[in-house]
C-alpha distance (Angstrom), angle and dihedral (degrees) to the residues before:
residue distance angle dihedral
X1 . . .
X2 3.71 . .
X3 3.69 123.5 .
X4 3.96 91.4 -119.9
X5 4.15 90.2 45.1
X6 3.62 78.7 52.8
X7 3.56 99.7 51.7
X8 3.65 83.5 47.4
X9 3.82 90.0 48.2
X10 4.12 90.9 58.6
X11 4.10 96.1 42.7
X12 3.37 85.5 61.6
X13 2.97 103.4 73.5
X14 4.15 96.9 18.6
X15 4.33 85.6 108.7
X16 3.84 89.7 52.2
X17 3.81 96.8 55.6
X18 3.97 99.1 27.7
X19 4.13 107.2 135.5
X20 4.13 90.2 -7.4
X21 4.09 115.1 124.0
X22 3.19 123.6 -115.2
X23 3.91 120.3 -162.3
X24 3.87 112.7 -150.0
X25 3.84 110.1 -173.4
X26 3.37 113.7 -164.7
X27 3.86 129.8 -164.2
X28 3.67 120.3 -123.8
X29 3.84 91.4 -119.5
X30 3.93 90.9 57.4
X31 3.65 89.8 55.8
X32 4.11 92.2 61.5
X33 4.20 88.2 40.7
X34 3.39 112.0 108.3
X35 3.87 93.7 -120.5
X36 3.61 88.9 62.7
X37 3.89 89.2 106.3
X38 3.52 93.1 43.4
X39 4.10 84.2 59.1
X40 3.85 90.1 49.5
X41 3.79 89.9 54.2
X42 3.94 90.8 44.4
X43 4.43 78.8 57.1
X44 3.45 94.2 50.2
X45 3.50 91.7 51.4
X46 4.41 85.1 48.4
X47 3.91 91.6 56.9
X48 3.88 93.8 37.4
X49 3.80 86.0 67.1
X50 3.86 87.4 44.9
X51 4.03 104.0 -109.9
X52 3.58 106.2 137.9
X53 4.08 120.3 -116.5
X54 3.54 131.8 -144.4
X55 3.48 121.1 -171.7
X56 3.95 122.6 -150.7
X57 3.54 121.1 170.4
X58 4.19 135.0 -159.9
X59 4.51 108.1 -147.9
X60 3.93 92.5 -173.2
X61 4.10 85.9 118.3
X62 3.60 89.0 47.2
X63 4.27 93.4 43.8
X64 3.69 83.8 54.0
X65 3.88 100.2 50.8
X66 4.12 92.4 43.6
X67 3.21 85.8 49.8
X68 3.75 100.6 56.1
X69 3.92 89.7 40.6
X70 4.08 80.9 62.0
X71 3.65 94.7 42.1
X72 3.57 92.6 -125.6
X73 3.75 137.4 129.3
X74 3.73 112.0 -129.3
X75 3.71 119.7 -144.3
X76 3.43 95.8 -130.5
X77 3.98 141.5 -0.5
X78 3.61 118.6 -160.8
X79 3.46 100.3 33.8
X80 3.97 96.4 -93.0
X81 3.55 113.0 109.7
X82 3.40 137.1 23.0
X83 4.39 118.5 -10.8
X84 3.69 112.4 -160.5
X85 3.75 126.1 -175.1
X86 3.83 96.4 -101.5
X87 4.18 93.4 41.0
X88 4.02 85.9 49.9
X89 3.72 94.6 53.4
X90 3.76 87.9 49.4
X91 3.38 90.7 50.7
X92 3.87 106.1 49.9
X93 4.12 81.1 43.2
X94 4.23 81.5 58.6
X95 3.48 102.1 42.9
X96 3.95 92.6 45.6
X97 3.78 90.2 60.8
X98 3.74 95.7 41.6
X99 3.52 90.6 54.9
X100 3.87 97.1 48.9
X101 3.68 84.7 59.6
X102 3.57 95.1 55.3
X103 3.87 88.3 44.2
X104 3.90 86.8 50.9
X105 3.61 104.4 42.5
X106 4.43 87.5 51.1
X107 3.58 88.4 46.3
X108 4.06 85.2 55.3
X109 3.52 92.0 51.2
X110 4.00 92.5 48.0
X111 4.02 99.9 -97.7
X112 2.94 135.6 140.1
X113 4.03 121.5 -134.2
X114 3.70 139.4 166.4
X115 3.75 132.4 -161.7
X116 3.78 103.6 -130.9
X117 3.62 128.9 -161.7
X118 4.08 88.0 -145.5
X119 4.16 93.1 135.8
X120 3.90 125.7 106.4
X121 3.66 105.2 -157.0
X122 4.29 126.1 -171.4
X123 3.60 111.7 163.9
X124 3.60 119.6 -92.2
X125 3.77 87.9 -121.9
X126 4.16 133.2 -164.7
X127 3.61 106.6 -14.8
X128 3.87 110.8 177.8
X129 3.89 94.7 -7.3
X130 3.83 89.1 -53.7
X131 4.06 122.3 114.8
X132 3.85 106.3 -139.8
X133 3.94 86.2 -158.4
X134 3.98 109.7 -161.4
X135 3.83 91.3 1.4
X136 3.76 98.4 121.6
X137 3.73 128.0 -179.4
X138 3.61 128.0 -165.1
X139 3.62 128.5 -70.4
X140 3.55 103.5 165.1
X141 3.91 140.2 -2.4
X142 3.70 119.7 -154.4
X143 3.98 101.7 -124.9
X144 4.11 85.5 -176.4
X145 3.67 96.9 63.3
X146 3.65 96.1 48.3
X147 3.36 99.0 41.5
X148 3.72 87.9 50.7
X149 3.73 85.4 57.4
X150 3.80 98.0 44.2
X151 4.17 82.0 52.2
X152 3.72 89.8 56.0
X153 3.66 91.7 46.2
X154 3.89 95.3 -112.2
X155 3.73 122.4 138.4
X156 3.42 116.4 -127.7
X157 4.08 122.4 -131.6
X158 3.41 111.9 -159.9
X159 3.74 114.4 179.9
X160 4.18 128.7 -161.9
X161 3.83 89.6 -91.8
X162 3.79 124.3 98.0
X163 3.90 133.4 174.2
X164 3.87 127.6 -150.3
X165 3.93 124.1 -143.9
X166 3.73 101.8 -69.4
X167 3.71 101.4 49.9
X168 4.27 101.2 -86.1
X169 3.49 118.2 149.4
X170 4.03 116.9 -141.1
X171 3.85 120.4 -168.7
X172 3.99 101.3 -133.1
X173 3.70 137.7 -178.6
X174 3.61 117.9 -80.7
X175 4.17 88.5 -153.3
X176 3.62 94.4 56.8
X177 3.42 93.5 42.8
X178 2.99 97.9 63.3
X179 3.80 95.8 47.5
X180 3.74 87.2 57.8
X181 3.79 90.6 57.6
X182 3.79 99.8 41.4
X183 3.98 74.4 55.3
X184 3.90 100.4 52.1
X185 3.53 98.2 41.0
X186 4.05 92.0 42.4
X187 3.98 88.1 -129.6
X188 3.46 116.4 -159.4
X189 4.20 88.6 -139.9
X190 3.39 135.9 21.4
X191 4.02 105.1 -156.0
X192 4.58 116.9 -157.9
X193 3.68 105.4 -153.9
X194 3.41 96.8 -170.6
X195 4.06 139.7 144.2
X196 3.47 92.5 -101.8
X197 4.13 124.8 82.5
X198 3.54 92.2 -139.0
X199 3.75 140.5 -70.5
X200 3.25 116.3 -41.5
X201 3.70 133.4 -149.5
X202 3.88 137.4 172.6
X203 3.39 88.1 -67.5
X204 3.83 103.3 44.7
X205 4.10 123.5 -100.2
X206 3.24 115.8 2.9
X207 3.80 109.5 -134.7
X208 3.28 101.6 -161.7
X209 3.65 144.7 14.3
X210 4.02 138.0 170.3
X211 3.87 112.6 -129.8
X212 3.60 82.7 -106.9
X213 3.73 99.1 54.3
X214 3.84 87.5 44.0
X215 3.76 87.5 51.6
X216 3.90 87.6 52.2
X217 3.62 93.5 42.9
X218 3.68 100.3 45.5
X219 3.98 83.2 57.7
X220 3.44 99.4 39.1
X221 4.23 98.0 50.7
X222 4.04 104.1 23.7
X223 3.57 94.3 121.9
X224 4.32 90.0 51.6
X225 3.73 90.8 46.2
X226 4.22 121.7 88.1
X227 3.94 117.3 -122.3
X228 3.70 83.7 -93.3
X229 3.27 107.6 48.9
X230 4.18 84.4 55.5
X231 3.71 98.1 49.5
X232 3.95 85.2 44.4
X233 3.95 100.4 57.5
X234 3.91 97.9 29.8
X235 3.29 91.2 56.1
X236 4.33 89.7 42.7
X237 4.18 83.2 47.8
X238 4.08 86.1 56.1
X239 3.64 101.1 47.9
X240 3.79 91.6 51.6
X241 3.66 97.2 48.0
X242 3.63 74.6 53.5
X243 3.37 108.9 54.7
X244 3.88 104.5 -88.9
X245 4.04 103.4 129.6
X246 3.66 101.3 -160.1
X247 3.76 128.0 25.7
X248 3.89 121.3 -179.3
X249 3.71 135.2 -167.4
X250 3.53 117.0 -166.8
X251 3.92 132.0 153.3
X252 3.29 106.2 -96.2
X253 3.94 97.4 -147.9
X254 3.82 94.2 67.7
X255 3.47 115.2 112.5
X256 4.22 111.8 -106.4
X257 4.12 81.3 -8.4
X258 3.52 89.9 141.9
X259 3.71 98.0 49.2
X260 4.17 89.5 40.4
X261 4.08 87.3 51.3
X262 4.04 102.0 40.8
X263 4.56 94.4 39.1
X264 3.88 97.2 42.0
X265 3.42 137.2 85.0
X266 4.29 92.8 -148.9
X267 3.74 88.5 36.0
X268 3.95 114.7 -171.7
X269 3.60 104.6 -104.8
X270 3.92 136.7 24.8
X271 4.17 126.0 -50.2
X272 3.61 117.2 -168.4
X273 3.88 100.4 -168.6
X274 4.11 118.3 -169.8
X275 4.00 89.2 -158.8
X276 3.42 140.3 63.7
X277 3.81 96.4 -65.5
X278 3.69 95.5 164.6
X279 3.36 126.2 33.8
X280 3.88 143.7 161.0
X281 3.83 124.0 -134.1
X282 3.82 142.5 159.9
X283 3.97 109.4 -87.3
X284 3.24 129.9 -110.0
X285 3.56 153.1 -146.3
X286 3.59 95.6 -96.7
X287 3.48 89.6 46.5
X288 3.81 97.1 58.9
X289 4.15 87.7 93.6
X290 4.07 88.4 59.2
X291 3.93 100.0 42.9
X292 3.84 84.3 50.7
X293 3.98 92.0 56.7
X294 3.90 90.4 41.9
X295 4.00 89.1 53.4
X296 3.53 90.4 37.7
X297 3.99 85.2 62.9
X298 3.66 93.9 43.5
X299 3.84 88.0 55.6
X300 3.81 100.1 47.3
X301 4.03 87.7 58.9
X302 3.95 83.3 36.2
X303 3.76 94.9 -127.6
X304 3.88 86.1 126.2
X305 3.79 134.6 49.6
X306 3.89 111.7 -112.5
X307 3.89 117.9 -94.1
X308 3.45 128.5 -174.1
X309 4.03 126.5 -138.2
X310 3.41 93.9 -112.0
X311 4.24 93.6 44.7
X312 3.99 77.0 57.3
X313 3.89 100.4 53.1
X314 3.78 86.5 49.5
X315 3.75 94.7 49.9
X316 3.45 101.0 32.8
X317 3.79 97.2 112.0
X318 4.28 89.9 63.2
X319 3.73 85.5 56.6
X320 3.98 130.7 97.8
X321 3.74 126.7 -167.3
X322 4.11 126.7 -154.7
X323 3.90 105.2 -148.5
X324 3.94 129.6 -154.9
X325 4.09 105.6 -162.7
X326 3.56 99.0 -9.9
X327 4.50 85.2 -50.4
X328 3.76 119.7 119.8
X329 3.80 107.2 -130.7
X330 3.30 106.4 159.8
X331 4.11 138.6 29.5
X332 3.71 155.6 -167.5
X333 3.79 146.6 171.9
X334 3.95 130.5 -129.6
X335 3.99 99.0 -165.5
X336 3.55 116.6 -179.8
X337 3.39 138.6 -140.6
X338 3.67 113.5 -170.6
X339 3.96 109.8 174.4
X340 4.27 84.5 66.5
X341 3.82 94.3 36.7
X342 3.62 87.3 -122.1
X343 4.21 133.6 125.6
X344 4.08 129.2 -163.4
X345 3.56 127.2 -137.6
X346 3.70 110.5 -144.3
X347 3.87 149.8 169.1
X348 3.15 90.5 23.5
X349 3.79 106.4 -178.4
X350 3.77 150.0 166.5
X351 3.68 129.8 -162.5
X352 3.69 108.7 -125.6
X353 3.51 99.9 -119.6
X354 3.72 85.4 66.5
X355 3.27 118.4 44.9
X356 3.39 129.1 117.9
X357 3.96 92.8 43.4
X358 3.96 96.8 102.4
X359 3.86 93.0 -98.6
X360 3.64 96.9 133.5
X361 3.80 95.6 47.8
X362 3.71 82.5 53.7
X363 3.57 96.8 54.1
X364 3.64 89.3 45.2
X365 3.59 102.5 56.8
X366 4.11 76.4 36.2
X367 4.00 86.6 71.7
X368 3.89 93.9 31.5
X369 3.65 93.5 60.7
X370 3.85 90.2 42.0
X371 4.32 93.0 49.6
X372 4.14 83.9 42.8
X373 4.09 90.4 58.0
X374 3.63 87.6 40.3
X375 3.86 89.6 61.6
X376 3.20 102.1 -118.3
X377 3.49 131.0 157.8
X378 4.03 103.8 -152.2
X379 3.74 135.6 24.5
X380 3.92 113.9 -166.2
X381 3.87 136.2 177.1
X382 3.54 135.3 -172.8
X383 3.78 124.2 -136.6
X384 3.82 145.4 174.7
X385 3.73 98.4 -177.6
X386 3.56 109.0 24.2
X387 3.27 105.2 46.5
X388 3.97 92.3 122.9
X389 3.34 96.4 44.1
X390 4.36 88.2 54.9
X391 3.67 94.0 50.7
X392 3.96 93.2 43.2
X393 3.32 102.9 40.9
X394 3.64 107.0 12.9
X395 3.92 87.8 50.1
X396 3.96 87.7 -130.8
X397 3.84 123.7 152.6
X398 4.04 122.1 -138.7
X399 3.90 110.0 -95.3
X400 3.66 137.0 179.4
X401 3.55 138.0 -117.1
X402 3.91 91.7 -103.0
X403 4.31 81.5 70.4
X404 3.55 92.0 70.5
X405 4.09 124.3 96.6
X406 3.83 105.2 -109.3
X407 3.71 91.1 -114.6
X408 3.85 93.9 61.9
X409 4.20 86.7 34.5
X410 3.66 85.3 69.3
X411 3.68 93.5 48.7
X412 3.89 90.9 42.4
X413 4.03 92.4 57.1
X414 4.03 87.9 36.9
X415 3.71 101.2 57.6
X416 4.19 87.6 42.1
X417 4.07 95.8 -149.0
X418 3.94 94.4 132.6
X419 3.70 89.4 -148.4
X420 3.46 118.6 174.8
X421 3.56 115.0 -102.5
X422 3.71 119.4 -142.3
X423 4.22 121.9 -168.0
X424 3.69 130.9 -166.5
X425 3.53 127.6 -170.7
X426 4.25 121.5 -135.4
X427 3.59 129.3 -137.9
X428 3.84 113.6 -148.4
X429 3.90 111.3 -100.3
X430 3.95 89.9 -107.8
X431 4.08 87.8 58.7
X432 3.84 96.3 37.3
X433 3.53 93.4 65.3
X434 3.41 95.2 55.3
X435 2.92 106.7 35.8
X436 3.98 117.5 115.5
């Protein structure tokens, strides 16, 4: 990608995100990377285009090296398990200095930040016949001191440490806390910065996930999945059950990860989104200039039949567009053809960055559905390339070109592609549904 398709990339969706919070949460090991800066440029960049920042930070890398400079063996690291006296001091002691880098490292970027005591702490407890000790977790964040911050254009750091009403200190964990402020401050995003590119499955990263699907996942490969990569998409499963929209976990030490991940449709990590993420619609007008770049794509590979702008703004209305974040990325047409009592599915096409992700199935049964309410009695499609992929997942049958309404017979012999055309007969909706 191009700087200026870049730039073009992020003003996109500049109106979307204008004065919304973001939380980043960034894991004490990112902070020591050497891309760290890199990140705090990518931030300045965030509040230069007026989204609101707020900074929440992890110290279990730190906790570890204090605590081998003291030759000690702290009772707990991230703010999980057990917090004893000694472990807690070593902890505030790591936090402290992780957040005066953050503080120094906005200040060299010309940004303003503030450490704010805006944490509620009570002790987590006994859990299981176990006292946790000083490991805290949140009762309470103070909305009105961050968002007096945010309204002064100063970026909150809140570190894993929180303090109850008379002055005691409770070591907490930096994932949930940051859950519980995506939560307060309704963020639009809460950003992972972690070590980790992602979750990975079988397959490699998994781009994107519903909470549900990360729910099911989470379950399904806990064992296969490092400490991490747990902590990371539990904690991304609670904060959309919760009301947190869009999660993301990225690795952190990636160079402009954050700004790749939060102003791209593929991003480079993992999004687990609690709303309708991905959706499919009817096109329209102002998405005539898309369709025409997704056909235009179809026809350099010549898996589509060429179509001109203008062809496009006529026929706009038979067309259907699946969306990723509000982005049309891939298409198709439903055109009918009444006197036979037939429909077409056409222009049929994925962008590249997304195939492989059951898309065009969807837009198929999309149109089948569609022709099926209609009353029709046949959908058919012709094909050069995916002829296959029709009859195996489309549950088409091979057909000839003596199927085809005269009208688009014509057309067929005109435009001389000899694609394969593939017909499938439609039950009425009142026989589908029963049907075994």
């Amino acid at each position: 990608m191009t700087r200026l398709t870049h730039f073009r990339e992020i003003l996109r969706y500049v109106p979307r995100f204008r004065d919304r919070a973001f939380v980043i949460a960034v894991d004490g090991a990112v902070v020591e990377d050497e891309n760290f800066p890199n990140l705090l440029l990518d931030i300045a960049l965030l509040r230069s285009l007026s989204i609101r920042v707020v900074l929440v930070h992890g110290a279990a890398h730190q906790v570890r090296k204090y605590a081998a400079m003291l030759n000690m063996t702290p009772s707990d690291v991230d703010g999980t398990g057990i917090t004893d006296r000694e472990t807690l001091q070593v902890a505030v002691t790591a936090a402290s200095r992780v957040t005066h880098e953050i503080l120094e490292g906005l200040s060299a970027n010309d940004l303003r930040a503030a450490y704010p005591n805006a944490l509620v702490a009570h002790p987590k407890g006994i859990l299981g016949g176990v006292d946790h000790q000083l490991t805290g977790r949140v009762e309470r964040v103070d909305v009105g001191q961050l968002l007096t911050l945010l309204e002064h254009d100063i970026i909150p750091v809140v570190p894993p440490v929180g303090c109850d009403g008379a002055g005691n200190s409770y070591r907490l964990n930096s994932d949930a806390v940051a859950v519980e402020v995506a939560k307060a401050l309704r963020a639009v995003k809460l950003v992972y910065l972690t070590t980790e590119g992602g979750i990975r499955g079988p397959r490699g990263v998994v781009r994107q996930m519903t909470v549900e699907e990360a729910d099911a996942f989470l379950k399904r490969h806990k064992p296969d999945l490092s400490p991490v990569a747990q902590t990371k998409l539990a904690h991304a499963v609670r904060a959309g059950k919760e009301g947190v929209e869009r999660v993301h976990i990225i690795d952190g030490r990636e160079q402009e990860g954050l700004l790749g991940e939060v102003f791209s449709n593929e991003g480079i990590g993992t999004l687990v989104y609690a709303n309708e993420y991905q959706s499919i619609r009817p096109a329209q007008k102002r998405d005539v200039r898309a369709v025409f770049g997704l056909i235009q794509q179809g026809v350099r590979s010549e898996e589509l039949a060429r179509r001109t702008r203008a062809d496009i703004e006529r026929q706009i209305g038979d067309f259907f567009v699946f969306e990723v974040d509000r982005n049309p990325v891939a298409c198709a047409a439903l055109i009918a053809y009444p006197a036979e009592n037939k429909a077409e599915v056409a222009s049929v096409f994925v962008d590249d960055r997304y195939a492989n992700q059951g898309i065009g199935a969807r837009l198929i049964r999309y149109a089948e559905e569609a022709a099926r309410a209609r009353g029709f009695a046949e959908l058919f499609c012709l094909s050069t390339q995916a002829i296959n992929y029709f009859v195996q997942k489309g549950g088409f049958r091979l057909g000839t070109p003596d199927d085809l309404p005269p009208a688009r017979r014509e057309r067929y012999e005109q435009q001389g592609r000899k694609s394969q055309v593939l017909v499938k007969p439609l039950m009425p909706p009142s026989t589908a549904a029963v049907a075994p």
